[in-house]
VOROFI-824935 format. One record per residue (C-alpha): x, z, y; residue in one letter; residue number from 1. Coordinates in steps of 0.001 Angstrom, whole numbers, plus 500000, padded with zeros to 6 digits. Layout:
+--------+--------+--------+------+-----+
!      u !      w !      v ! rest !  nr !
+--------+--------+--------+------+-----+
!      X !      Z !      Y !    A ! NUM !
...
+--------+--------+--------+------+-----+
//
This chain:
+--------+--------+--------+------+-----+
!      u !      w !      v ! rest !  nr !
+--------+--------+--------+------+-----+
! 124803 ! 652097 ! 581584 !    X !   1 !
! 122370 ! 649933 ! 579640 !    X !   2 !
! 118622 ! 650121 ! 580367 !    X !   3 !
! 117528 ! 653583 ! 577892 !    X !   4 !
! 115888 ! 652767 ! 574905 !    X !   5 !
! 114319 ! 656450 ! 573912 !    X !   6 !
! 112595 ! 659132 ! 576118 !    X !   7 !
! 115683 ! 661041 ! 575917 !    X !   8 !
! 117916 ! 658343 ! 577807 !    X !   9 !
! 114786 ! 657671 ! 580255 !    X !  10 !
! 114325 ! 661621 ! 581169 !    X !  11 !
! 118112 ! 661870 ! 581309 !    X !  12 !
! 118686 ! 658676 ! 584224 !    X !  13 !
! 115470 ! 659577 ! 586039 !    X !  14 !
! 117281 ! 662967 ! 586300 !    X !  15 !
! 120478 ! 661448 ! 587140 !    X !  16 !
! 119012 ! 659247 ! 590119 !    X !  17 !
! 116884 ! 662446 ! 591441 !    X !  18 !
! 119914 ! 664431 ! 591767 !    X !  19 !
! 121759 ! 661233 ! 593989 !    X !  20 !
! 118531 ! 661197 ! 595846 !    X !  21 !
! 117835 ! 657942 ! 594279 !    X !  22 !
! 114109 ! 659128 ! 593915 !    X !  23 !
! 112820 ! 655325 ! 593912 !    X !  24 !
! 114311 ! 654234 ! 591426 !    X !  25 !
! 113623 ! 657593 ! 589387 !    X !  26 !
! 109930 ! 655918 ! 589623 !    X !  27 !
! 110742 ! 652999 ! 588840 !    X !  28 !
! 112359 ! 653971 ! 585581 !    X !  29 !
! 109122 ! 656481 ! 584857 !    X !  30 !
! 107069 ! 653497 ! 585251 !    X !  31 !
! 109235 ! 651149 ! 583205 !    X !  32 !
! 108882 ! 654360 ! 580398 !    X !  33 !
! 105689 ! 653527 ! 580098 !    X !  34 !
! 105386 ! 649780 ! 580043 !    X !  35 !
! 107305 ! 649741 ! 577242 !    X !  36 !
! 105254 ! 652017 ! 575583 !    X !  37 !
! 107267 ! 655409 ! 575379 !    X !  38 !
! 105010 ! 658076 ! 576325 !    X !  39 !
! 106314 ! 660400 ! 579451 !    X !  40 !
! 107007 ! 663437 ! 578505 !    X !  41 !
! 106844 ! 666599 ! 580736 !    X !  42 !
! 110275 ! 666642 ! 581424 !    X !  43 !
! 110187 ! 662581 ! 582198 !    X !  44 !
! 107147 ! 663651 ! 584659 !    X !  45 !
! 109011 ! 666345 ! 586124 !    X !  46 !
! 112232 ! 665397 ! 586751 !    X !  47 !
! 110815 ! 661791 ! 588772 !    X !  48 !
! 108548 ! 664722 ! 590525 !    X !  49 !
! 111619 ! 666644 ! 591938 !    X !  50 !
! 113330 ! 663692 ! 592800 !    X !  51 !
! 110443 ! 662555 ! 595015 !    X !  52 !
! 110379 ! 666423 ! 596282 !    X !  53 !
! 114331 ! 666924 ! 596747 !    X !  54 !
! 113730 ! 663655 ! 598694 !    X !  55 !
! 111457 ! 664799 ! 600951 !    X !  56 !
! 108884 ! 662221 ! 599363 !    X !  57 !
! 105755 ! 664958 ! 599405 !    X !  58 !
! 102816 ! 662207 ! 599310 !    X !  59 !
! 104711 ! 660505 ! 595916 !    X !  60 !
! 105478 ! 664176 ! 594255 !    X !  61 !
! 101880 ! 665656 ! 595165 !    X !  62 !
! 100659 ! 661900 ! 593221 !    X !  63 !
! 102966 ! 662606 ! 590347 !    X !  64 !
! 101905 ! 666015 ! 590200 !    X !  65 !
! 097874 ! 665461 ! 590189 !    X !  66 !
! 098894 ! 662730 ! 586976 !    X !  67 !
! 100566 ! 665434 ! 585581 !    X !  68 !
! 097415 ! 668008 ! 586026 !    X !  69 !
! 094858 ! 665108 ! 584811 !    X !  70 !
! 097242 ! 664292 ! 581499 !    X !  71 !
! 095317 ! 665481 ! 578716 !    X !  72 !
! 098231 ! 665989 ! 576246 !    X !  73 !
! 100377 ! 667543 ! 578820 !    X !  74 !
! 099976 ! 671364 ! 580190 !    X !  75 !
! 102492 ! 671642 ! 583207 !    X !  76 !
! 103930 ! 674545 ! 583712 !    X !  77 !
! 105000 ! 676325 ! 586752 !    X !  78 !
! 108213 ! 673823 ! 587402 !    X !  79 !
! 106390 ! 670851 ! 588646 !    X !  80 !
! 104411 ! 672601 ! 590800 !    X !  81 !
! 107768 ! 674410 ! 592292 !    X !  82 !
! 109257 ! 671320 ! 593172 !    X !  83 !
! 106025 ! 670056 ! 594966 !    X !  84 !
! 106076 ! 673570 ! 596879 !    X !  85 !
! 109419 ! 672993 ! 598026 !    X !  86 !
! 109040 ! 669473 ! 598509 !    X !  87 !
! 106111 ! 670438 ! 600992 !    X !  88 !
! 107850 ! 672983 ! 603173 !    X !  89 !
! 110854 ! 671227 ! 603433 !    X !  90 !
! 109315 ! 668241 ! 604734 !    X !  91 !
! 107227 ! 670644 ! 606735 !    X !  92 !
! 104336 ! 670564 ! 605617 !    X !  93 !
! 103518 ! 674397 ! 604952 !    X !  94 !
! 099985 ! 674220 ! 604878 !    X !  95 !
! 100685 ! 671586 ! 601436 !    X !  96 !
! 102946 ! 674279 ! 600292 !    X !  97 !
! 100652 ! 676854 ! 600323 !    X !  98 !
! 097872 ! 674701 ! 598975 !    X !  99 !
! 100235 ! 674043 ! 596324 !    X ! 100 !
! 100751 ! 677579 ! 595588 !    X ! 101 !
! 097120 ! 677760 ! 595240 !    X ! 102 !
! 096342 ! 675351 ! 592902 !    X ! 103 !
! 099087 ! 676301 ! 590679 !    X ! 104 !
! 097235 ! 680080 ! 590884 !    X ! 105 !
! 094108 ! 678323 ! 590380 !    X ! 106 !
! 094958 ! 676176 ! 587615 !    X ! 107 !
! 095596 ! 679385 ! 585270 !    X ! 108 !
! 099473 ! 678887 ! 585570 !    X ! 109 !
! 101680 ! 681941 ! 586120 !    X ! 110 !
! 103605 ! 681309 ! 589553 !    X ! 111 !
! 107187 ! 682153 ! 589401 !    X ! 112 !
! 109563 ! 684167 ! 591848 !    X ! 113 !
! 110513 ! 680230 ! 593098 !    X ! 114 !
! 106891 ! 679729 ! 593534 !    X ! 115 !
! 106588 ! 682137 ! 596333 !    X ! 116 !
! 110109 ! 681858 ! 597337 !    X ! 117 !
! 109258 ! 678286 ! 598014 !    X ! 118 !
! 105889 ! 678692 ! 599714 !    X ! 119 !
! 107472 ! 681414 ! 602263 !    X ! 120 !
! 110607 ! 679565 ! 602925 !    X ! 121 !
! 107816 ! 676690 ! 604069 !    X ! 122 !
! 106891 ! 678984 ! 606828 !    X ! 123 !
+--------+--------+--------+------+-----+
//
């Protein structure tokens, strides 16, 4: 595939790598998103944020996921902050989890059933 010219192709290959645990490259290709002046969307934000957490990566989706809190024109909702949750526990790191769950809480969001299916399954 050529190198994605819109938002759309971008959120749909950082996607793509995340689910072959390619979750560098998924950051690479946010990054290169931005340099060329495309503006990362939610769903571009999330999807290199649960490639980081599928991966085990914690320390890069808990980064991605403060960006995504300090974005003024983006409100996350509870999905980022599920992946991060998972992320955590399954790289066992429960007390992150939970800290996670937390700040979601915190943060005015409305935790899902995944939320605290993820934070106990951290245990």
């Amino acid at each position: 595939m050529a190198d994605p010219d819109t938002v759309l192709e971008y959120n749909a290959v950082i996607g793509a790598r995340g689910r072959e645990s390619r979750w560098s490259e998924s950051l690479v290709l946010l990054e290169l998103l931005v340099q060329r002046g495309l503006v990362a969307t939610m769903v571009s934000r999330s999807a290199g944020l649960g490639a980081c957490a599928k991966a085990q990566r914690w320390q890069n989706s808990m980064e991605l996921l403060q960006g995504l809190v300090r974005a003024e024109t983006l409100r996350p909702n509870a999905i980022p902050f599920n992946a991060v949750i998972s992320g955590c526990g399954k790289s066992g790191e429960w007390k992150l989890s939970h800290q996670t769950l937390e700040i979601l809480r915190c943060s005015g969001i409305l935790p899902t059933l995944l939320s605290f299916g993820a934070a106990l399954t951290a245990i």
